[in-house]
C-alpha positions in Angstrom: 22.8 -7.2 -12.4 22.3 -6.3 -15.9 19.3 -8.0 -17.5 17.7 -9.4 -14.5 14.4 -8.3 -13.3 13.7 -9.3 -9.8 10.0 -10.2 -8.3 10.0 -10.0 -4.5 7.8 -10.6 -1.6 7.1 -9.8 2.1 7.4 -13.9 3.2 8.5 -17.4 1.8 5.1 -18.4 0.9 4.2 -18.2 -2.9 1.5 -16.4 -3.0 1.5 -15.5 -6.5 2.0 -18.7 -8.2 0.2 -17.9 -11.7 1.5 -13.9 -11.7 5.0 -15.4 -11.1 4.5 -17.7 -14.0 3.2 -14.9 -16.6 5.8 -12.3 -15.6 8.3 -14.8 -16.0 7.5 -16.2 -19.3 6.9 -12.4 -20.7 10.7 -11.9 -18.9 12.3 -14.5 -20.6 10.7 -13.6 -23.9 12.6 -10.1 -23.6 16.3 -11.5 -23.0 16.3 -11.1 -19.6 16.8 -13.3 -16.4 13.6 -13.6 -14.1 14.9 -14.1 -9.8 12.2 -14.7 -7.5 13.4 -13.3 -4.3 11.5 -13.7 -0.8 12.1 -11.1 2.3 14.2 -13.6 4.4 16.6 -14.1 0.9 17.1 -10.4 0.3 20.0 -9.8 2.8 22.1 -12.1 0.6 21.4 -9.9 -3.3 24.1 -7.7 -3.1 24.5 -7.1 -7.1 22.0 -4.3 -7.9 19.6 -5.9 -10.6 18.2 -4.5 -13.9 14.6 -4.0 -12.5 12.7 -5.0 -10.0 8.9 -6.0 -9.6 7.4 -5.9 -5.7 4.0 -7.8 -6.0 3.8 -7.6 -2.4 2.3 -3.9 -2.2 3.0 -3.1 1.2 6.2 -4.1 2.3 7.3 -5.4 5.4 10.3 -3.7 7.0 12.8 -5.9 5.4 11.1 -6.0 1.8 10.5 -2.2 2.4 14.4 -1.3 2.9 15.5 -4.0 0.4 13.4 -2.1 -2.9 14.3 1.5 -1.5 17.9 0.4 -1.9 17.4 -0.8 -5.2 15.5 2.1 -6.3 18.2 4.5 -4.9 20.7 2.3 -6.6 19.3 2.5 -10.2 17.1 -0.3 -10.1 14.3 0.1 -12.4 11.1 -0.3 -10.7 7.3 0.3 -11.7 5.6 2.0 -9.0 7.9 3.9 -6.5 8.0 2.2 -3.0 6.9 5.0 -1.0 3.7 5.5 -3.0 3.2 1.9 -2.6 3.0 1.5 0.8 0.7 5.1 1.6 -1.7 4.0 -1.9 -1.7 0.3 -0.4 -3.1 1.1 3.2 -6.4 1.4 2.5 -6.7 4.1 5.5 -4.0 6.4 4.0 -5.6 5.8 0.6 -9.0 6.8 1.6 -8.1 9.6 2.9 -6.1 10.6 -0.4 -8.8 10.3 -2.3 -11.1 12.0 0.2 -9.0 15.4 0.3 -9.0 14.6 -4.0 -13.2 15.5 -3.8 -13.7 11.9 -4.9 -16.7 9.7 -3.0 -15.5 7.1 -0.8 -17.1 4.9 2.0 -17.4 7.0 5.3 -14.5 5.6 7.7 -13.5 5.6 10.9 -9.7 4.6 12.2 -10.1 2.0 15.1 -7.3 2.6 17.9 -7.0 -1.1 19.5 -4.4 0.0 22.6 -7.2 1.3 24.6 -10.8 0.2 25.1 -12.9 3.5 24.5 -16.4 2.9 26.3 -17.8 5.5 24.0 -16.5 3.9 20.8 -19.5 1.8 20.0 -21.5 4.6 20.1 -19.4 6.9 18.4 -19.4 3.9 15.5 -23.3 3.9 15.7 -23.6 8.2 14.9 -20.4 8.5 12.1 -20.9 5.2 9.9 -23.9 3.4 11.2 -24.5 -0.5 11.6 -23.9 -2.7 9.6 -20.4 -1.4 8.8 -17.1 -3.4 7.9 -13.9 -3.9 10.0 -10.8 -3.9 8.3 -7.2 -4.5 8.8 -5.7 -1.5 6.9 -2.9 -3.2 5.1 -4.3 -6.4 4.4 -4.5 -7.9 0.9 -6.6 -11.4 -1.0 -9.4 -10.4 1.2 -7.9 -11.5 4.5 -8.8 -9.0 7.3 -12.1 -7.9 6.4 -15.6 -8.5 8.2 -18.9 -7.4 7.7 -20.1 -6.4 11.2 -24.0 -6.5 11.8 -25.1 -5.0 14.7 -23.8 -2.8 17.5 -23.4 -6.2 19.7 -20.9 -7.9 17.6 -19.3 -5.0 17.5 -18.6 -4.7 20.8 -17.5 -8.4 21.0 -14.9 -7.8 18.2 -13.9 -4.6 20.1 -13.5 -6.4 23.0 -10.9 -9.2 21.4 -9.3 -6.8 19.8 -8.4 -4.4 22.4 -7.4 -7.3 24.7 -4.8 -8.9 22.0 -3.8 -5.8 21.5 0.0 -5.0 21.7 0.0 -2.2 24.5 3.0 0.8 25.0 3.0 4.0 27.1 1.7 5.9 24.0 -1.0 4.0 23.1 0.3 2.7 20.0 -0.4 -0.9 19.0 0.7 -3.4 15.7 -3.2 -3.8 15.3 -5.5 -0.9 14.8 -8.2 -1.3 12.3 -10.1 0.3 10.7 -14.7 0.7 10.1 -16.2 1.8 7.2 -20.0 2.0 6.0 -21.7 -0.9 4.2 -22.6 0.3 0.8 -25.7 -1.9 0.2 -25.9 -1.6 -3.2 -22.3 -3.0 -4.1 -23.2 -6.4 -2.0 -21.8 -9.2 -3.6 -19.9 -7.3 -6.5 -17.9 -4.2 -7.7 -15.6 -3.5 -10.7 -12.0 -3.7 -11.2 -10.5 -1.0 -13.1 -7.0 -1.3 -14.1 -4.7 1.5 -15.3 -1.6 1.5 -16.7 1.1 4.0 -17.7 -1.3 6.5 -17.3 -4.3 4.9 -19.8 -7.0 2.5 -18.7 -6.8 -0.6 -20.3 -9.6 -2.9 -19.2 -12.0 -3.3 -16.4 -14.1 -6.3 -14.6 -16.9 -6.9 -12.8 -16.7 -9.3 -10.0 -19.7 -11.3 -8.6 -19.8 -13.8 -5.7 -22.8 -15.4 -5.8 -22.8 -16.8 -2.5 -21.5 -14.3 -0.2 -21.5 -10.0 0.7 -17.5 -9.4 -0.5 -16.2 -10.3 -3.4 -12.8 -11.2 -1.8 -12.2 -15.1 -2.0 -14.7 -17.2 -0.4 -12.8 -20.6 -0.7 -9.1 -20.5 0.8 -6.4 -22.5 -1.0 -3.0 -22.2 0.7 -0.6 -22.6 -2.5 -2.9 -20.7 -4.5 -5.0 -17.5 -2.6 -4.9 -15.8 -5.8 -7.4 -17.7 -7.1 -10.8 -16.1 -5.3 -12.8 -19.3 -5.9 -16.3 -18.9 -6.4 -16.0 -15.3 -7.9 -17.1 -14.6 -11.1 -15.6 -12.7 -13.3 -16.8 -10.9 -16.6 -15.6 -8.1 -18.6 -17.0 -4.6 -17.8 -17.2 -1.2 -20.1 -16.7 1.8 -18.3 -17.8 5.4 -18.8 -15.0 8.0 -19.4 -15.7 9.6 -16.0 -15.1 6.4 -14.3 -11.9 5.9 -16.4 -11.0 9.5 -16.2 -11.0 9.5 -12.0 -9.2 6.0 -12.1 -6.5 7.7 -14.6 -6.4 10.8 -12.0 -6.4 8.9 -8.8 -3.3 7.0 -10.2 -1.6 10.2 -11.4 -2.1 11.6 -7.9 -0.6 8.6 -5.8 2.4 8.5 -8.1 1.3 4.8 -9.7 2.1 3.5 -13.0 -0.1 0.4 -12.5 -2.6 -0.5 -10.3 -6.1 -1.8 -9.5 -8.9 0.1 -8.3 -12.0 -1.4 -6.3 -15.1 0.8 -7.5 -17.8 -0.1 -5.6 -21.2 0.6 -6.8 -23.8 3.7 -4.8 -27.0 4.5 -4.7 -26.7 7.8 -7.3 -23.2 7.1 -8.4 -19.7 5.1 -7.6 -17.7 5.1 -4.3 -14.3 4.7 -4.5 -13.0 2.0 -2.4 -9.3 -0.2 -2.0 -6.3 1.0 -4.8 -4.1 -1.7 -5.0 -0.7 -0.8 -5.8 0.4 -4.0 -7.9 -3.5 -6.1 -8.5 -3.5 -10.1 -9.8 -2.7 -10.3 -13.3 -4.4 -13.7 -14.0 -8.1 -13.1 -14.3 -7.7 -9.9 -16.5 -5.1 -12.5 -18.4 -7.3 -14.6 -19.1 -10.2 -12.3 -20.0 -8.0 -10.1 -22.4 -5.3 -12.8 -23.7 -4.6 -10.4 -26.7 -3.4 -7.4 -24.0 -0.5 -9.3 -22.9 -0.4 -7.5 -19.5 2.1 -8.7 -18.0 3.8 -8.2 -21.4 2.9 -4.6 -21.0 4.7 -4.9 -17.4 7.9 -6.1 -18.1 8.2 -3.5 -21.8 7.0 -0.6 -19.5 10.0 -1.4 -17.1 12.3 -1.8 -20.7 11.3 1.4 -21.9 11.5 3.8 -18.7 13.7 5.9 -18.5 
């Protein structure tokens, strides 16, 4: 539909209250129409809009077919779908940036389907205890535990393996995923966001209180949030811009977030997140208008 610039989601649960807002506002400023439009509304859009924003990242089946179409069909749209969903898994991601020469946290995928007596050990010798068990596709810091020692491993291998959905090939809706414990990136690590190619701003997040710097406090309408983190503006070096710039160039994304995690002799290179919160950096650089920069970077492309 000319001049309407869709946002869509994977569920029916706002969990983008504030980015909805700004993108919205910065829409409306433009001429155009803002449509919020959940997974379980998209079989009923038929009209093909102007433009379409997914702040879902990875899509779930229905939210996944519902952008390709759209894409296909003309709609404008700011980071391909396909990128999205390999960029967004942090497994595939890791692995991207591994074969790119660029230091990453060791990891380890985690088949669930079948309980490997040797795992644990295996866990112990290639990434060491403690380590951190993720759920590969996750997002707001759901999914992600720092395991201590080789015995709660095992007990979290065990639950897992048990709940796991089972089929003759071994394949299961739950594998996971370990990776090392960086030590010296406990309780903070820098945002770095690029867009169009340029790096326009970084942070540095701190949570006082805890090792991640994922939310600590959950607040159903509002998970965005990440209460009890602090934020503060952060100036990178031009080699930590410059591998940001290139990691986005490689996975095919016009905007995104990158997690850099902070080493012993130099930066690791954790989660890229295909479509990041706009509201902290928002509020931090008022003057950058991002999601501004958003909805003119969907105007202007081609």
């Amino acid at each position: 539909m000319i001049g309407e610039i869709q946002l869509t989601f994977n569920d029916s649960t706002i969990h983008r209250t504030n980015d909805i807002e700004l993108l919205s506002d910065a829409i409306r400023a433009r001429g155009l129409t803002p449509t919020v439009v959940r997974s379980y509304q998209m079989h009923m859009h038929n009209d093909i809009p102007y433009a379409l924003i997914n702040l879902s990242a990875f899509p779930n089946e229905t939210h996944l077919r519902y952008v390709r179409h759209m894409e296909l069909s003309g709609s404008k749209i700011i980071n391909p779908i396909l990128p999205t969903m390999y960029s967004s898994d942090k497994f595939l991601s890791n692995l991207e940036l591994k074969h790119m020469n660029i230091n990453v946290p060791k990891t380890v995928n985690l088949l669930t389907a079948y309980r490997n007596v040797s795992t644990t050990a295996y866990i112990k010798n290639h990434i060491g205890f403690p380590c951190v068990l993720k759920y590969p596709t996750s997002a707001f810091g759901v999914g992600v535990h720092l395991i201590k020692d080789e015995k709660e491993f095992e007990d979290i291998y065990d639950i897992l393996t048990v709940s796991a959905t089972r089929h003759g090939d071994f394949s299961t809706t739950s594998n996971f995923m370990v990776q090392e414990f960086i030590p010296e990136t406990l309780g903070k690590d820098i945002r770095v966001l690029v867009l169009n190619g340029k790096c326009i701003g970084a942070m540095l997040r701190v949570n006082p209180i805890g090792w991640s710097v994922k939310r600590v406090q959950w607040s159903p309408d509002r998970p965005e949030t990440h209460a009890d983190i602090v934020y503060s503006e952060y100036n990178i070096d031009s080699e930590l811009s410059n591998t940001c710039i290139r990691i986005c160039d490689k996975l095919n994304l016009s905007f995104a977030g990158l997690d850099v995690l902070f080493g012993k002799d130099s930066y690791s290179y954790g989660e890229v997140n295909p479509f990041p919160g706009l509201s902290n950096f928002n509020k931090m650089n008022p003057n950058a208008d991002l999601p501004g920069q958003l909805v003119d970077l969907l105007i202007n492309r081609a």
